[in-house]
N, C-alpha and C positions, 0 to 999 in steps of 0.2 A: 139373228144372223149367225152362220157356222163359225165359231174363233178360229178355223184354216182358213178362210175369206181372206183374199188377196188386200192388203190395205187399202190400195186403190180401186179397187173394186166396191169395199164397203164406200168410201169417198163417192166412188161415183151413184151408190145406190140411197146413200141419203143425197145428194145435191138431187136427182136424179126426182126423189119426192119431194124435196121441199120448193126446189124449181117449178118443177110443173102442178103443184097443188094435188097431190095423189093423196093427201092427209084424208082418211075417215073422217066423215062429216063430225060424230063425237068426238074424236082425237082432237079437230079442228078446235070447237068447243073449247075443248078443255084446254088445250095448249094457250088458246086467247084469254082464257077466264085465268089460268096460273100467271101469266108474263103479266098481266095490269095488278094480278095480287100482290107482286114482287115490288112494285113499289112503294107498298104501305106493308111491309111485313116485320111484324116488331120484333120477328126472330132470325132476322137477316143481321149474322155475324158482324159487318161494317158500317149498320144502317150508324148515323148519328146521336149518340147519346147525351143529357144535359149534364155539366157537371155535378158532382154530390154539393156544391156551394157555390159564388159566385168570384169566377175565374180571373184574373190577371190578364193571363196569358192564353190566344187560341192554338199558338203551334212551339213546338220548340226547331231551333236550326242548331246540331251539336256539331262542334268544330273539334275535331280529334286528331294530334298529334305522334300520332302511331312512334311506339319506339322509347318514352323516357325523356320529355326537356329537361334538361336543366331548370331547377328554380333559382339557383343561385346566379346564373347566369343572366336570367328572364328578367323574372317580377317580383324576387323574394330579394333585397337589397342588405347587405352585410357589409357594414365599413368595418366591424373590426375581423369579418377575416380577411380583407384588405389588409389590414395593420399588421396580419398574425401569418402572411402566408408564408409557409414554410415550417414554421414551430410544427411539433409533432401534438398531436391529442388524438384520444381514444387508437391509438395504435396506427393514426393514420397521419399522415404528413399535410396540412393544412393549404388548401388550391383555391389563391384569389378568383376571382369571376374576370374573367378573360375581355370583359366589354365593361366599358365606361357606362355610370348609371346615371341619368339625370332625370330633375323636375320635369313633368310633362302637363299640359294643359291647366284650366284655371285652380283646380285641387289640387296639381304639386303633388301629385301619385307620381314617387320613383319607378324610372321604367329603364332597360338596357335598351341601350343602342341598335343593340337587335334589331327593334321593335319602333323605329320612330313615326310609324304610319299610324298603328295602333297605339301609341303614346298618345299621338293628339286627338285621341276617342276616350280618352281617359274618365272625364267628367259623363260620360253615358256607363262608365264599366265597374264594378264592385271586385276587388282582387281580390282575393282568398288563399293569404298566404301559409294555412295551418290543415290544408289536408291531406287525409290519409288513407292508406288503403291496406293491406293484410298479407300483400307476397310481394316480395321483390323479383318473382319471373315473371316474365312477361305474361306468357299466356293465364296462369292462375288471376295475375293483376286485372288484363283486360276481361278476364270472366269478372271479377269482383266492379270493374270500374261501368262493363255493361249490363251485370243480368246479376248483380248481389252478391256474389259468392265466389272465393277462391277454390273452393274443394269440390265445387257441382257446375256442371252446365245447366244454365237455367234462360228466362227467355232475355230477349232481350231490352233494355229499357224504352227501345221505341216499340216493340211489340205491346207492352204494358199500357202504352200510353194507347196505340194503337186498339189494344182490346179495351180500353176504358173506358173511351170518347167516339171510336166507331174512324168516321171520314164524312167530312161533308161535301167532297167530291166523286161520287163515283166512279167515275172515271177516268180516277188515278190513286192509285194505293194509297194507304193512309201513313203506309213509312217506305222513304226511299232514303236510297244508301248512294253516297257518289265516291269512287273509289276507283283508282286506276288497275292497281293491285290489291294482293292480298294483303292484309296487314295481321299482322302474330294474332296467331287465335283465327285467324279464315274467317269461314262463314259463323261463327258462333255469335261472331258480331252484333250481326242481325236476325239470329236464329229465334224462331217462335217458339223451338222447343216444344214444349208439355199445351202451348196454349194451341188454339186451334191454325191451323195452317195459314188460312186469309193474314194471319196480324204476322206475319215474318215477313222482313224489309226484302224489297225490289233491290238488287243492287244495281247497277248502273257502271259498268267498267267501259266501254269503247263507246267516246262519245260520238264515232262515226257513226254507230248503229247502237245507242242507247237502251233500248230495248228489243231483244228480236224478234222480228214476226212482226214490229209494229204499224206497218205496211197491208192493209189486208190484200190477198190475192186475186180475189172474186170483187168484181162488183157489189158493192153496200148491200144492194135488197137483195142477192142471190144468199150473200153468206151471213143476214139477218134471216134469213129462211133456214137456209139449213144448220145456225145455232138453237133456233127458237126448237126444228126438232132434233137435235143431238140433247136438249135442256130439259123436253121432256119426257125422254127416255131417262134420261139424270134422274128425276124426280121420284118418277115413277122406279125405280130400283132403287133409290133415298127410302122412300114412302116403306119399305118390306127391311129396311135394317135400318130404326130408328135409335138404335143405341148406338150407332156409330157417328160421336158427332163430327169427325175431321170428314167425312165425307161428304156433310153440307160445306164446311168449310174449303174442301175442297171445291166445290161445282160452283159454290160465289168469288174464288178465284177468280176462275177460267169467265167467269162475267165480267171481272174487272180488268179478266186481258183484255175479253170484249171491248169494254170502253176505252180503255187504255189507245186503242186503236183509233178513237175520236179524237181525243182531245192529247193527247202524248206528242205526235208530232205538233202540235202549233207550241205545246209549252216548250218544246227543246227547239226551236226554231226562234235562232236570234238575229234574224235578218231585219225587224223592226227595231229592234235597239239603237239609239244616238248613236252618234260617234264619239258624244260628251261622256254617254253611259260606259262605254267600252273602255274610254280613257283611262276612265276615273278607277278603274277594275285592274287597266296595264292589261286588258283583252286587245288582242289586234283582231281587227275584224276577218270573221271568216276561219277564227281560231278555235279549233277547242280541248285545248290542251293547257295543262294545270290547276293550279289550286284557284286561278283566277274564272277560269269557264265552270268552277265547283260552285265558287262563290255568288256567282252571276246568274247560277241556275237553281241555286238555293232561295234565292229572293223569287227570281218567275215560279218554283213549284208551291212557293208560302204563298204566293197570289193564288194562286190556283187553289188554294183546301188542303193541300199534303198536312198533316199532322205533323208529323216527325221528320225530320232529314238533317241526317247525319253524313258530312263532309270528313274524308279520314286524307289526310296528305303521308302517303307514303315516299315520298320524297324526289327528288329530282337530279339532274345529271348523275344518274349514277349512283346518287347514293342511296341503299336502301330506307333508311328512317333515320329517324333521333337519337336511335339508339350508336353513342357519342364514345362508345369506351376508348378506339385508337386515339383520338382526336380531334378536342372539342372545336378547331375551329369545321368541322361541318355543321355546323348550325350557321354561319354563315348563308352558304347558299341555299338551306332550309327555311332561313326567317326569311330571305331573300323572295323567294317563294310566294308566302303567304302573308306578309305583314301589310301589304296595297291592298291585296283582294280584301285582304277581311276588313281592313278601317273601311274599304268602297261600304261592301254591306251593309257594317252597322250606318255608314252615312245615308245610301239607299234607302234602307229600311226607313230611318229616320224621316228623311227628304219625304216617302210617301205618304207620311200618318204610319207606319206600321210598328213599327219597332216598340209601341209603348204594349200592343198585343203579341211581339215574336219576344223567346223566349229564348236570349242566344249564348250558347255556353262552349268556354272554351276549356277542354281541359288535354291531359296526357296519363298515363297508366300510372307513371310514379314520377320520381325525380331523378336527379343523381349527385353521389356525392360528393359534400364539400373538401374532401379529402382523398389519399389515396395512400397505403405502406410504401409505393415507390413514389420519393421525390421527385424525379424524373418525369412523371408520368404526365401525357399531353390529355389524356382525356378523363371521364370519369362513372363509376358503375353506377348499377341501381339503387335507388334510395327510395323505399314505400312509405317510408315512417313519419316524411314531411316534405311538403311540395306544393304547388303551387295551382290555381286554376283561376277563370274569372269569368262571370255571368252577367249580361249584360240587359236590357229591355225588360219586355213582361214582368213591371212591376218590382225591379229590382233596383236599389238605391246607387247611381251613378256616381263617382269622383269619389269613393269608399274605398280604404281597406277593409280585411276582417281578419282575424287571426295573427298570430305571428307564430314564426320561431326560436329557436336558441339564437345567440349572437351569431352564430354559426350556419345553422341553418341546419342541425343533424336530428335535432327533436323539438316538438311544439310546444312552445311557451306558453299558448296564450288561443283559447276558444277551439278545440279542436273539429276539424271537419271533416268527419267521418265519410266515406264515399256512401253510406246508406245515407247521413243526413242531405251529401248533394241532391238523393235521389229521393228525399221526404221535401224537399222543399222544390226541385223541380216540380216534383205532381202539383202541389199545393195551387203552384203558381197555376197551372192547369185547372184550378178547382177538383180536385183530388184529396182526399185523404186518405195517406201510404198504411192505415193502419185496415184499410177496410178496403181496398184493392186486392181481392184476393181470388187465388181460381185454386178449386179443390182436386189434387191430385196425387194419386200411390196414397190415399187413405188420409191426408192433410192438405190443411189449406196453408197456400203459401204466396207467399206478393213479392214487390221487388226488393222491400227494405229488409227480410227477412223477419228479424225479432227485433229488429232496432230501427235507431235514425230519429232523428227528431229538424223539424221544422226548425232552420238558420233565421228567428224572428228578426234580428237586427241587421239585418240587410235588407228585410222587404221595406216597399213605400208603406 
């Protein structure tokens, strides 16, 4: 066809053959013999793969708090700089935690008040209060907290996952992303980078219209006709540049929008849900707006095969994130936010049988600190050096600490937790091993943990 060819025109001239059957009897052929091969093709970029060992965990759900929490605040507990607020140290004027800390659930893991939803999940959840990451900006941090590294953009850790394990759902990507906004660092987030196109996250911003196009226009058999030949034109110009591999990656995409179009609306359709389910969530029905419709559709996409999905709250009434420097009481209506939804989930999960196979991790870029040069000061900066996360299900040991800090909370005392070791024992739990997940690119091979990370042994079951 001429590339001056009116768009719609070309539109109408493949519907045009694949409606009416104008296919060459060989073309026919061939087109029928490639579409039944595509189901057993073991070089189909998303096909399902087994893991290198025997797995924990089948998906992970990452709970990401865009911005910087506070650890001192959260889940990293400090009575003596309670004691000490005010005194000056390291040049900084010493800032009690703003929220009363108490015992929560049968382990008596301290938790802030913040937080008393996800308190009483406590005995399912392993805190980790000694890890660390390489940059105190944001964007270098959430490079390093999703794709290894502060000084590169690299893929991202549900694309890893995503290129390691494939999808056992076709017809739905193997990593989605639910996201209102953008959160610091954009799409890097979920960016596939270097690996091939298919394993970069769906995001999911307007849960009016979730995915666009998800609707198809045509009648099912009209626009199963004329994909089958726009597919095999695909191929067949695939077939004449074999060394370019994003452009299979590309054309197994545009197959998984295909499906996506099957099975996408029934999974964001929560017109079946209880009224008990909704409650439990603080969803009002018919709603789907916040961290609670995030939470809610993280558990329906983990039924469904999704590998990876990652939940990012960028915040609400107005504020943009965590990120707390004027004034820490916006974590207030931040935790406000997400502390029902997410105790819902891991209860969910649990309730269903699933939670001992989801793999649920909550963490933030850095922390911020226990101090500040001005006395005065309502809020508090960034702190990478020591902060807080916690990982719950897939095999991971519930009503646990792991790590500590100084009395303070400004450097790690005790087991430190490297943001590559988060991400050697995520895979693990996947049945992965971070040392031999590797895609060869610009002349070396490189994975997500980079040259380091070591598997967090004492915290697995």
């Amino acid at each position: 066809m001429s590339s001056n060819l009116n768009p719609n025109s070309r539109r109408h001239f493949v519907k045009s053959l694949a409606s009416a059957s104008l296919l060459l009897p060989g073309m026919m052929h061939e087109l029928l013999a490639q579409t039944a091969s595509q189901t057993t093709d073991p070089a189909n970029p998303l096909a399902a793969k087994a893991p290198m060992f025997p797995a924990k965990a089948k998906r992970v759900i990452f709970l990401y708090m865009s911005g910087g929490a506070s650890h001192v605040d959260t889940f990293d507990y400090k009575p003596k700089l309670i004691r000490d607020t005010g005194k000056s140290y390291k040049g900084d004027f010493l800032s009690a935690p703003r929220w009363d800390f108490k015992r929560y659930a049968k382990c008596d893991t301290m938790v802030s008040s913040l937080f008393p939803h996800v308190g009483s999940m406590m005995d399912e959840i392993c805190v980790i209060n000694s890890m660390k990451n390489d940059f105190p900006n944001h964007v270098q941090a959430v490079m390093g907290l999703h794709g290894g590294s502060v000084v590169q953009q690299r893929p991202s850790m549900g694309s890893w996952i995503s290129y390691g394990l494939g999808t056992v759902n076709t017809n739905l990507p193997s990593f989605m992303v639910l996201a209102s906004e953008m959160p610091y660092g954009g799409s890097l987030v979920w960016d596939a980078n270097f690996l091939p196109a298919c394993h970069e996250g769906v995001h999911v911003d307007n849960p009016t219209e979730p995915i666009q196009n998800m609707i198809p226009t045509d009648l099912r058999e009209v626009q199963d006709k004329e994909l089958g030949l726009i597919n095999y034109f695909n191929t067949k110009h695939e077939s004449t540049r074999e060394s370019d591999r994003m452009l299979a990656a590309r054309i197994k995409s545009f197959e998984t929008a295909h499906g996506m179009q099957v099975q996408a609306p029934e999974a964001f359709d929560l017109t079946k849900e209880t009224d008990a389910t909704l409650a439990m969530y603080g969803l009002e029905r018919g709603s789907t707006k916040g961290f609670a419709w995030q939470c809610l559709m993280a558990r329906r996409l983990a039924e469904r095969g999704v590998r990876f999905i990652e939940l990012i709250d960028i915040g609400s009434l107005q504020l943009v994130n965590w990120d707390a420097h004027a004034d820490m009481q916006t974590h207030v209506p931040l935790a406000r936010n997400v502390d029902q939804p997410i105790a819902a989930l891991l209860k969910d999960l649990k309730s269903r049988g699933m939670l001992d196979e989801t793999l649920v991790v909550w963490s933030t870029e850095f922390g911020r600190t226990p101090g500040d040069p001005n006395p005065q000061a309502k809020g508090r900066a960034h702190h990478a050096s020591c902060y807080s996360s916690w990982m719950a299900g897939g095999g991971i040991k519930g009503g646990i600490t792991y790590g500590s800090s100084d009395d303070y909370g400004y450097e790690i005392a005790q087991n430190e937790c490297h943001v590559h070791d988060l991400h050697a024992t995520m895979l693990n739990q996947l049945g992965i091993d971070h040392t031999k997940l590797t895609y060869r690119h610009a002349g070396r091979d490189y994975r997500l943990t980079d040259v380091s990370g070591h598997v967090i042994k004492d915290i697995l079951v």
